[in-house]
C-alpha positions as CSV (number, residue, x, y, z in Angstrom):
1,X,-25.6,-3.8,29.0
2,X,-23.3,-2.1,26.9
3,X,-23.5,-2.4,23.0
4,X,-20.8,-2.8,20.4
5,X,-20.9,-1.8,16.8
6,X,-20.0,-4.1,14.7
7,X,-19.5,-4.8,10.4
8,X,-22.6,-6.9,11.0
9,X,-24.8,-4.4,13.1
10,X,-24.9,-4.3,17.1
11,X,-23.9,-7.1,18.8
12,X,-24.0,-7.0,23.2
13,X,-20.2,-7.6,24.4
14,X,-21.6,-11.3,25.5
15,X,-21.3,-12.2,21.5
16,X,-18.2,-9.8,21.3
17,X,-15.0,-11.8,20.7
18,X,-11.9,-11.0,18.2
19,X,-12.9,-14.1,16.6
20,X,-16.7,-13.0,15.9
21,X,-14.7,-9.5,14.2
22,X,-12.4,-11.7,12.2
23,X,-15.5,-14.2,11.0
24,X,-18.0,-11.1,10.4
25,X,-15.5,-9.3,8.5
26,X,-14.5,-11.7,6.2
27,X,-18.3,-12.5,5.2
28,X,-19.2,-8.5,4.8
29,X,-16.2,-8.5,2.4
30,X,-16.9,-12.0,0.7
31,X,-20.8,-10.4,0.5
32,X,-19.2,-7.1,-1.4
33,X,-16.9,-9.1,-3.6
34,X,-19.9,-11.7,-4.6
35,X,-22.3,-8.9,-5.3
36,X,-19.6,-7.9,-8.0
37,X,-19.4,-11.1,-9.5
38,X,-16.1,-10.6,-11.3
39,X,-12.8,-8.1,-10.7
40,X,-9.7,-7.3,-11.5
41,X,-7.5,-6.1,-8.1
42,X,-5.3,-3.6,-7.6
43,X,-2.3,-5.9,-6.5
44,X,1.1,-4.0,-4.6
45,X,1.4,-6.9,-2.8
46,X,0.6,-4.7,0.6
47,X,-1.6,-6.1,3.1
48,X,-4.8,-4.5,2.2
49,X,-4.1,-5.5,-1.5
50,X,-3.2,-9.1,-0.7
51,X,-6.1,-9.2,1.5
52,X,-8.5,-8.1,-0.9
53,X,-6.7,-10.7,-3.9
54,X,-6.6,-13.7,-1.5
55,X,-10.5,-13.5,-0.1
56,X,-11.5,-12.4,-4.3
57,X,-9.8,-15.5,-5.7
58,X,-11.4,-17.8,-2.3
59,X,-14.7,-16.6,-2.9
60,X,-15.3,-16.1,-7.3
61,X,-12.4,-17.8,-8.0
62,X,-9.1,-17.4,-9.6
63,X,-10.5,-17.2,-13.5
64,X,-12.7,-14.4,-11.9
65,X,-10.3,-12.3,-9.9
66,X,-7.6,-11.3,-11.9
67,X,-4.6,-9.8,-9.4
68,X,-2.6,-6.9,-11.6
69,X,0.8,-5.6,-10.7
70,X,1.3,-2.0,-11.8
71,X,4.8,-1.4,-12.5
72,X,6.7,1.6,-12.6
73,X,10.2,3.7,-11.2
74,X,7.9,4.2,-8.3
75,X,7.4,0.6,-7.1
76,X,9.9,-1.1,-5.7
77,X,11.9,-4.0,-7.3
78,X,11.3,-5.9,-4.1
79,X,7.7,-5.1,-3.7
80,X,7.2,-6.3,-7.7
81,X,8.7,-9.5,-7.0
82,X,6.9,-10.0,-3.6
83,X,3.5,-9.9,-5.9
84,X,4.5,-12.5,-8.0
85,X,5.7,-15.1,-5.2
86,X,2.3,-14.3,-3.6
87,X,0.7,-15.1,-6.4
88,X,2.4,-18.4,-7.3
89,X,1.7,-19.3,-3.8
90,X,-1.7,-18.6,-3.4
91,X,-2.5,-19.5,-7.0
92,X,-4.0,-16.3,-8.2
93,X,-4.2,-15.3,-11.5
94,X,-1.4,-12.3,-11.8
95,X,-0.8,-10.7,-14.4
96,X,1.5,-7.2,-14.5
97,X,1.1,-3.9,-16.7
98,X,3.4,-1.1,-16.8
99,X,2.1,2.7,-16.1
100,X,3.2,5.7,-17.2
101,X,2.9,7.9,-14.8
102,X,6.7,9.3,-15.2
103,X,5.7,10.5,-18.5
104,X,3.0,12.7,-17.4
105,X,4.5,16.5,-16.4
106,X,2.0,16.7,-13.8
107,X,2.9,14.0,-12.2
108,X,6.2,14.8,-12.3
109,X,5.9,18.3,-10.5
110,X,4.9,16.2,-7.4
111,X,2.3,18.9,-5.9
112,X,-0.4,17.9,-3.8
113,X,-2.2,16.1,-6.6
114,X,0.7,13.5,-7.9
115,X,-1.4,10.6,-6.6
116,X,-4.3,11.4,-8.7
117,X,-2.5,11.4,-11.6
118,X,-0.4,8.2,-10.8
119,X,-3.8,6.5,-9.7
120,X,-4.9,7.9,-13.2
121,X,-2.1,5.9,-15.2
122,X,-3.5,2.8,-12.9
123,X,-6.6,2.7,-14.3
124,X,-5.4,3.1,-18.2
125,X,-3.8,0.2,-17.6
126,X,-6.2,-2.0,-16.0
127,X,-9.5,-1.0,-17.4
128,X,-8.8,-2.9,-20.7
129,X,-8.6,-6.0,-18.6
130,X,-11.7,-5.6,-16.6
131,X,-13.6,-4.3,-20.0
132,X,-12.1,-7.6,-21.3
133,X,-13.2,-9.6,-19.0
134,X,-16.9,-7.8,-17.8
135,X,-15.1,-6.9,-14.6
136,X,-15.1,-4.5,-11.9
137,X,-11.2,-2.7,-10.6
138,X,-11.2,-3.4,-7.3
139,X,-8.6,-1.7,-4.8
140,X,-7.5,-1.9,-1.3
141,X,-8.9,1.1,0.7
142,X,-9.6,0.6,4.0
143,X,-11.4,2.7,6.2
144,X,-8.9,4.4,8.2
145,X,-7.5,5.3,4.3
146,X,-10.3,7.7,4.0
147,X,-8.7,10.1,6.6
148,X,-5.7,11.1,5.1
149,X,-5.2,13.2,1.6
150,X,-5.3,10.6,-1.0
151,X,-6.8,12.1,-4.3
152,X,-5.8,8.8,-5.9
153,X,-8.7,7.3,-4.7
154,X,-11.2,10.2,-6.3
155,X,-9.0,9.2,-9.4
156,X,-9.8,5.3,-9.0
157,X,-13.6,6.1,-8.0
158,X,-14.2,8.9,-11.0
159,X,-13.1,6.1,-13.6
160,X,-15.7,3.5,-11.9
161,X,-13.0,1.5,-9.5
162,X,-14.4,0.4,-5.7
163,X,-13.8,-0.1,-2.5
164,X,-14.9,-3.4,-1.3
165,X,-13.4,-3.1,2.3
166,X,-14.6,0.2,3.0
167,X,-18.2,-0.8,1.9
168,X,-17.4,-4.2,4.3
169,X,-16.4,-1.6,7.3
170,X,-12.7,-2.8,7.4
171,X,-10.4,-0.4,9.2
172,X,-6.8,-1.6,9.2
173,X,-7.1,-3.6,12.2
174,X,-9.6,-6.0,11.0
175,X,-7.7,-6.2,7.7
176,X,-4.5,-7.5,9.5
177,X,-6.6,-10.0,11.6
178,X,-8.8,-11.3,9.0
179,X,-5.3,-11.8,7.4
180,X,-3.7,-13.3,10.2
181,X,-6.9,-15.7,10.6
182,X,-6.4,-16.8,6.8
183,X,-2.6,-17.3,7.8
184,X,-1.7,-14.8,5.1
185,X,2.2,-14.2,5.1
186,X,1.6,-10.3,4.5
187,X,-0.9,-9.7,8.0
188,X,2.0,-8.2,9.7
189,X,4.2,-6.5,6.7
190,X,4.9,-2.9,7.5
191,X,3.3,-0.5,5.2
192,X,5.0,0.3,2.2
193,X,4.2,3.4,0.0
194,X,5.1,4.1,-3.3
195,X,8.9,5.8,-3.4
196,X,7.3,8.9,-4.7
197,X,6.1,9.6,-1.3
198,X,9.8,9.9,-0.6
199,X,10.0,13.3,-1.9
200,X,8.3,16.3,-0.6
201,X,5.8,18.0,-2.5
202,X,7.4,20.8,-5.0
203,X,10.3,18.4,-5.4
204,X,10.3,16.8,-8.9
205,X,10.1,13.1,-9.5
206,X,13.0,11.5,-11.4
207,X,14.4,8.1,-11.9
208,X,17.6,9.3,-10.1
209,X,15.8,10.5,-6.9
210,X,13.8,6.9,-6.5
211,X,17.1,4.9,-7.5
212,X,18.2,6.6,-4.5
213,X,15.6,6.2,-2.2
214,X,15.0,2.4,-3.2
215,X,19.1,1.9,-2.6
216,X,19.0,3.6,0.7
217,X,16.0,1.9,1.8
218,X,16.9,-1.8,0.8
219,X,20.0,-1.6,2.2
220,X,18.9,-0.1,5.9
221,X,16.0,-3.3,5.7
222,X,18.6,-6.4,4.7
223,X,20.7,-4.5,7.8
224,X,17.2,-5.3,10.3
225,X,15.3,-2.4,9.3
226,X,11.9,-3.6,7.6
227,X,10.0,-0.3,8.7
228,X,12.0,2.6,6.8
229,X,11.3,5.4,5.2
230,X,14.3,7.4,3.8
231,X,12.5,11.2,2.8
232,X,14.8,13.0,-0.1
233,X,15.9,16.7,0.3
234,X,18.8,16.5,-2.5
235,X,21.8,15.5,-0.8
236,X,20.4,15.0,2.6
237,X,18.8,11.6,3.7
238,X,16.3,11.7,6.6
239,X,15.9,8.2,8.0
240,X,12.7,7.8,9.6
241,X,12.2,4.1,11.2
242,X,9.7,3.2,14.8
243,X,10.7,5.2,18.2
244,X,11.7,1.6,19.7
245,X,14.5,1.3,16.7
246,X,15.8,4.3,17.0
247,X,18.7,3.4,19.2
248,X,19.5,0.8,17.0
249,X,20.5,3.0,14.2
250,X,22.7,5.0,16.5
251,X,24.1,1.3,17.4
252,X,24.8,0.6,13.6
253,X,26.0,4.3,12.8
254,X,28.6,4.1,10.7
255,X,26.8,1.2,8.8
256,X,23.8,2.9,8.3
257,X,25.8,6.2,6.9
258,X,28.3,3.7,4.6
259,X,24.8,2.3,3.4
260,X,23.0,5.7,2.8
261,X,25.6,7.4,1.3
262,X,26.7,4.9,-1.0
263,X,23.2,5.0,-2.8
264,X,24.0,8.7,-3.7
265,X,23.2,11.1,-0.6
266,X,25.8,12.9,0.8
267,X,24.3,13.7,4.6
268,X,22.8,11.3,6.4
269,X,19.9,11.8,9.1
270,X,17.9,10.7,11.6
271,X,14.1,11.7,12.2
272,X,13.8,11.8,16.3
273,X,10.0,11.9,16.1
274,X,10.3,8.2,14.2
275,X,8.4,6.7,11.3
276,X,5.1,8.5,10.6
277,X,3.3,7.4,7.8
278,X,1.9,10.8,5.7
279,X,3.9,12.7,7.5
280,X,4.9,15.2,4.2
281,X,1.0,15.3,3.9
282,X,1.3,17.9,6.7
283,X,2.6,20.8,4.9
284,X,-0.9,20.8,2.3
285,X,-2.1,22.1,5.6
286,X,0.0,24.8,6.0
């Protein structure tokens, strides 16, 4: 009989259902999050974050699971505000700091390393809390995370933050069914990056550039666009959305150029190869 790895050990597929996954998942994460006792989370309102502040508040409850916003020109106004409705909704404790990652010249260069340094500015502004309040930062890394470049998460992990997913063995599937089993608004919200990951590496960060890019972006997702990604190279806009919506943007052409261009770029384009998350990661490899 064929055997299944599991978060819980090995289970034959007789036992194996997607409701077993979703029930042993949730318990290996409420196991990490009790052996902690008391956190403060990471909160960008994404699905691994609101995950990971939903099942923290449900299991030590709300006085010992602080959720944090970090704000900054690199979070979206609409991403802020999604926080803060979460958290009124699901009666979390939220609070919300501002970083200063923009004032950092290394950040701002934007080479391989900006996320460490951005990741850095996080945890200034949250360790007072958790030192406040005896806690542990917690963020929402899951294990197919650990795959890509992301020296924000040496940042998080040299000043003490963890990982309670990956230590649960949640890759982002079982994070968006354990949310859809709680009923969590968020299991299905496309992936949102900060708008620094807009701009290629080697490309300064400025205010202007991420005004641009949050413009463009808003715009193309009130017109039925809620995977975008609008990548900056100056004066031209390279629209990246799924394969399957691609024709749609051809459809809405002139729309999509009136929107684009009237949040500052000048050419507007369209990325054939569709939405890839990373994707400006590749050239560190070159």
């Amino acid at each position: 009989m064929n055997e299944l790895v599991n978060f819980g050990g090995q289970v034959d597929d007789l036992a194996y259902t997607p409701q077993t996954v979703r029930m042993q998942a949730l318990t290996s994460l409420r196991d990490e999050l009790a052996k902690l006792e008391r956190v403060v989370v990471a909160f960008s309102g994404g699905v691994d974050s609101a995950l990971l502040a939903y099942v923290a508040a449900d299991t030590l409850g709300a006085e010992n699971a602080i959720a944090v916003t970090a704000v900054s020109p690199s979070l979206a106004g609409a991403e802020r505000n999604d926080c803060e409705s979460l958290a009124g909704t699901w009666g979390l404790d939220w609070r919300e700091v501002h970083t200063s990652e923009m004032e950092n010249a290394a950040y701002r260069i934007n080479d391989g390393d900006r996320c460490f340094y951005c990741k850095d500015a996080l945890m200034d502004a949250v360790q007072p809390i958790a030192d406040e309040l005896n806690a542990t930062v917690v963020l929402g890394v899951n294990l197919d995370d650990l795959g890509d470049h992301r020296p924000g998460q040496h940042a998080a992990a040299q000043r003490g933050a963890k990982f309670p997913m990956v230590d649960a063995g949640l890759d982002k599937s079982a994070v968006r069914e354990a949310s859809r089993s709680l009923g969590l608004a968020t299991a299905d919200k496309p992936a949102a990056a900060c708008l620094s990951s807009r701009i290629p590496y080697g490309t300064p960060v400025t205010i202007q550039r991420l005004t641009s890019i949050e413009g463009a972006e808003l715009a193309l997702k009130h017109m039925g666009f809620p995977e975008i990604r609008v990548r900056h190279y100056e004066e031209i806009a390279r629209i990246e959305v799924p394969v399957a919506s691609l024709s749609r943007v051809i459809e809405q052409r002139e729309a999509v150029i009136s929107a684009v261009q009237q949040a500052g770029y000048r050419y507007v384009t369209l990325d054939l190869e569709g939405l890839r998350s990373g994707n400006l990661n590749l050239r560190l490899a070159d």
